[in-house]
N, C-alpha and C positions, 0 to 999 in steps of 0.2 A: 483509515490506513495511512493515507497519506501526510497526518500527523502524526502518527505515531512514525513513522521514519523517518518525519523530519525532526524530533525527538531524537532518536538515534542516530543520527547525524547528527545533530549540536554534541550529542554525548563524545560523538569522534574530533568534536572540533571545528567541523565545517559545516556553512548553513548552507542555501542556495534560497533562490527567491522563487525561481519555477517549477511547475508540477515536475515537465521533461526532465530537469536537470534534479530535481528532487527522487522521480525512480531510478535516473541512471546511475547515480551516487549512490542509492542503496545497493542495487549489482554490485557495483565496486568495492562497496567498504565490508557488506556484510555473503550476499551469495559468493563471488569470485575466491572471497575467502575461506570460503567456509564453516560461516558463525552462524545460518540459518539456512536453509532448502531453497533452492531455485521457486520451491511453490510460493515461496511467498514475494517473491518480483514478482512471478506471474499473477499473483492476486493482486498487487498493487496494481500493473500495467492495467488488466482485465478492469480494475476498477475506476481508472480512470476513463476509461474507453464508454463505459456503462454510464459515468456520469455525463460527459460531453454526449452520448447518444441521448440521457435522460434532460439536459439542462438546455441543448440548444439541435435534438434532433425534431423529427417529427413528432405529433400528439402519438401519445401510447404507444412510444421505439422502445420503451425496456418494459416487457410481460413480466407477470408477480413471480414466476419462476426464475428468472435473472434475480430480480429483486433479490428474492429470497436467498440465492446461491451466494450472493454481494454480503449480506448480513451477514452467514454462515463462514465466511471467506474471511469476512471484517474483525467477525469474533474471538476465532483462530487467528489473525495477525495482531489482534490486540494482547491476546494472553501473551506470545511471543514476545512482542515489547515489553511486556509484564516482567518476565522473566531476565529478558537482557538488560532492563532495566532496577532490576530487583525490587519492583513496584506490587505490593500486594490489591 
């Protein structure tokens, strides 16, 4: 997910080099707008939060349920970018 909006951000023009500044830019350029649903900030945030619990929490912090929800979440933000991207 998180490359796919950074993707969508280079398309607007502007990169950023940080995860933070890489979600809060997408609020800005795409949710605040209204070019895409609040759900999908909130699957980016949720996704980062899942990975920093999964990359540097405790042993077995994210259950295959989370997992699974991540991929589900990922899928549907990918088609999205698909879309505003014109990317078949």
């Amino acid at each position: 997910m998180f490359y796919v909006a950074e993707a969508l951000l280079i398309g607007k023009g502007v990169s950023f080099s940080r995860h933070s500044a890489i979600s809060s830019a997408f609020g800005k350029y795409f949710v605040k707008t209204g070019i895409v649903s609040s759900k999908f900030h909130q699957y980016l945030i949720k996704g980062m939060e899942v990975r920093h619990a999964g990359d540097y929490g405790k042993a077995r912090s994210v259950n295959s349920e989370t997992a699974k929800e991540q991929i589900v979440n990922a899928e549907e933000f990918l088609n999205m970018g698909k879309q505003l991207l014109q990317v078949s």
